[in-house]
C-alpha positions as a printed NumPy array, in Angstrom:
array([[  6.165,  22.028, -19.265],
       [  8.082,  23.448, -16.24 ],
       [  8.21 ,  21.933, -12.502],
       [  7.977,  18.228, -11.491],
       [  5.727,  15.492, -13.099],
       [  3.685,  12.324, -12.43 ],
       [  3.527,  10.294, -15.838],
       [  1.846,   7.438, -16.262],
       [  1.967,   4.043, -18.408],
       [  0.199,   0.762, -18.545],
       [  1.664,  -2.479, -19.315],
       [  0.16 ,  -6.193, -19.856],
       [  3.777,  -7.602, -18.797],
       [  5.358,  -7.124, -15.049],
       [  8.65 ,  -7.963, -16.391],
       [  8.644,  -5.719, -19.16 ],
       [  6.946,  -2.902, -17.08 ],
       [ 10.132,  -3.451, -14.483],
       [ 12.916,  -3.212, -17.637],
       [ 11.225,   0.031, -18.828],
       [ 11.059,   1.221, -15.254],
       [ 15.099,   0.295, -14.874],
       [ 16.128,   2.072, -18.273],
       [ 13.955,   5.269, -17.606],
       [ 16.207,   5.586, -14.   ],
       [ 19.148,   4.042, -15.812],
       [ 19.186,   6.408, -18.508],
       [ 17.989,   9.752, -15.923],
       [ 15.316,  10.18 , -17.854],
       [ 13.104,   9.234, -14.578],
       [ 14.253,   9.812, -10.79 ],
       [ 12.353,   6.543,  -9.531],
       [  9.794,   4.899, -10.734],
       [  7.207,   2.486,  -9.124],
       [  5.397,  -0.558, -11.022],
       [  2.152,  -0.906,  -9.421],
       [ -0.459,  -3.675,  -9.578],
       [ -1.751,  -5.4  , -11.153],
       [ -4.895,  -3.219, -11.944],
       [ -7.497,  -4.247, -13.984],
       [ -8.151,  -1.693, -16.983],
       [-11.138,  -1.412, -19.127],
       [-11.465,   0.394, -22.352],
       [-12.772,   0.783, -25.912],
       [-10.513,  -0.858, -28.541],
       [-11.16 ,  -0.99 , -32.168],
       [-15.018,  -0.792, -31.922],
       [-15.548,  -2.99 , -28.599],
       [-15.239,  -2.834, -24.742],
       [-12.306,  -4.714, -23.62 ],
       [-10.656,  -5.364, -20.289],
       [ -7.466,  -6.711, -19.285],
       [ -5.098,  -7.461, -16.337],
       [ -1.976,  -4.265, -16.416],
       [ -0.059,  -3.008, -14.654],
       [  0.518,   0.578, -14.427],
       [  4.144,   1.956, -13.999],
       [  4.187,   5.918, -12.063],
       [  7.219,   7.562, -12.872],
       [  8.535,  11.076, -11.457],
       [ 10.294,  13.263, -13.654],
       [ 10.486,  16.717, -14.616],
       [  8.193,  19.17 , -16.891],
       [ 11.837,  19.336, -19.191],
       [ 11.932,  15.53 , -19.572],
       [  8.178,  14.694, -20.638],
       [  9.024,  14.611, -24.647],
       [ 11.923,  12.37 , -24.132],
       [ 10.299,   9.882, -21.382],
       [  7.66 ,   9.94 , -23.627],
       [  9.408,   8.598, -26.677],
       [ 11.192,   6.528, -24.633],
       [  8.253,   4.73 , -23.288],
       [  6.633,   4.878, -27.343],
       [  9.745,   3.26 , -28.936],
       [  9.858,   0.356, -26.312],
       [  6.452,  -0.246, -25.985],
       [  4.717,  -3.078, -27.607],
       [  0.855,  -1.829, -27.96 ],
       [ -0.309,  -0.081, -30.887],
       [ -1.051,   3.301, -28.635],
       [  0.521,   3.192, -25.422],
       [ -1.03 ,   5.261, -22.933],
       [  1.668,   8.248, -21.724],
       [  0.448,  10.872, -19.945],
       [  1.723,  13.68 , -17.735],
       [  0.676,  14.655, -14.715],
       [  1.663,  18.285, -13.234],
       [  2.791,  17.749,  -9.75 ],
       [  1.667,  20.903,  -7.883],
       [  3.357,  20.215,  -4.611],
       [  4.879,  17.996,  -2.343],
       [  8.28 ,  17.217,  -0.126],
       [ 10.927,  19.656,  -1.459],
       [ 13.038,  18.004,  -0.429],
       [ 12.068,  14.573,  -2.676],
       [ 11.698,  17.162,  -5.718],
       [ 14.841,  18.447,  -5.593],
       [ 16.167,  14.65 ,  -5.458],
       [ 13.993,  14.517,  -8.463],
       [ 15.411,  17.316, -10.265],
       [ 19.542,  16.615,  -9.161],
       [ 18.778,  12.756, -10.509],
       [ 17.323,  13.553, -14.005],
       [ 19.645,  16.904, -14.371]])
């Protein structure tokens, strides 16, 4: 995947949602990323329609970085399937992506 991406995780644990958040920049895996919430999620899990109190954490990356944010996220997370996805982002300040490119280069 080329460009600039949105991905997205979900976490039941601020603090631990924060830590990721700090080693993803730390390590320039992520230019920034923002822990939001808390949202309330609701889902199918193992046969039955569960919800719970998250909290999601955004991060902004590039296309070149989604396999390794994405096992970064996988090998720190503590649910069974984390969610990870990645959004294409299709425009915006270019300015702020180029930040986002020169701080995960």
């Amino acid at each position: 995947m080329s460009g600039h991406v949105l991905m997205i995780t979900t976490w039941d644990d601020v603090e631990a949602a924060t830590r990721l958040a700090e080693s993803l920049v730390g390590a320039r895996l992520a230019a920034c990323a923002q822990v939001v919430g808390p949202v309330r999620s609701v889902y199918r899990w193992e046969g039955a329609v569960t919800s719970s109190t998250e909290w999601q954490l955004h991060v902004k990356t590039t296309g070149e970085r989604v396999a390794e944010v994405t096992e970064h996220i996988v090998a720190q997370h503590g649910y069974d399937v984390p969610e990870v996805i990645a959004v294409p982002i299709t425009g915006g300040h270019r300015a702020y992506l180029d930040w986002v490119t020169a701080e995960t280069g």
